[in-house]
N, C-alpha and C positions, 0 to 999 in steps of 0.2 A: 521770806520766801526763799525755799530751796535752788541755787541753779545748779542746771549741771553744765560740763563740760564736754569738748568735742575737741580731737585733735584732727586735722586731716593730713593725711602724706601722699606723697608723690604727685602733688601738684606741678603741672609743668610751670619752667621760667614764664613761659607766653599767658598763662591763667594767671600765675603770681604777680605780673607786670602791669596785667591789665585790670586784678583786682585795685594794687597800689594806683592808676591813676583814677579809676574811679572814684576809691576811696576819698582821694587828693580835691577831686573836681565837685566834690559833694561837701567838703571838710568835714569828714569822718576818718577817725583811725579806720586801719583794714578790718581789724576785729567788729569792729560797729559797723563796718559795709557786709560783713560777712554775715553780722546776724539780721540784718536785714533783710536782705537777697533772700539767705535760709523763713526767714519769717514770711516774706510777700509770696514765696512758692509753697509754703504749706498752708498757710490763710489768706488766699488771696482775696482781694476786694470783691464786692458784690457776690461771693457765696450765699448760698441757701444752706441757711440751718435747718436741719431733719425738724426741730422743733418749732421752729416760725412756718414752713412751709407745710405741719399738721396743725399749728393752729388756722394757718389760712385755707386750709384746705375745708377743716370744721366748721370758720365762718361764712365758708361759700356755698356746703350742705344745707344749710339751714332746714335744720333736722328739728320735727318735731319732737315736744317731750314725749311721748309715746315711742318714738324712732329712735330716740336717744337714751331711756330708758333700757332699751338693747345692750349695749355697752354694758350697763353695770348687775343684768342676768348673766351674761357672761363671762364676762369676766372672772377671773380666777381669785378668790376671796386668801389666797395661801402668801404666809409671808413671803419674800424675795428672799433667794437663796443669793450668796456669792457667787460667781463668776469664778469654777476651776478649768483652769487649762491642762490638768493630768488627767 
């Protein structure tokens, strides 16, 4: 697995200080409290995946097969293009 890297600067003494005792009071190096922190604020616990919260949404439908059969007249039969951002 690929990782990447992140440098941050201009962290103040009082962040840098405070990251070191957490780090300390956890027995984590600061880099391992750092990716933590960074981890728990962009996946934080108990989220809803877009995908768990359409499959529960579909078993709460309870859509007949006639109802459900919709979907797939619909539906666009064309393969999936890539995703451009130009």
């Amino acid at each position: 697995m690929n990782m990447a890297m992140l440098t941050v600067r201009n962290i103040t003494d009082e962040v840098h200080r405070a990251l070191r005792v957490r780090a300390a009071q956890r027995g984590h190096s600061m880099e391992a409290e750092v990716r933590e922190i960074l981890e728990s604020a962009v996946n934080p616990r108990g989220r809803v995946k877009l995908g768990s919260l359409l499959v529960y949404m579909g078993r709460r439908a309870k859509l007949s097969d006639e109802e459900f059969s919709v979907f797939d007249r619909v539906r666009s039969k064309a393969p999936a293009r890539p995703v451009s951002f130009e």
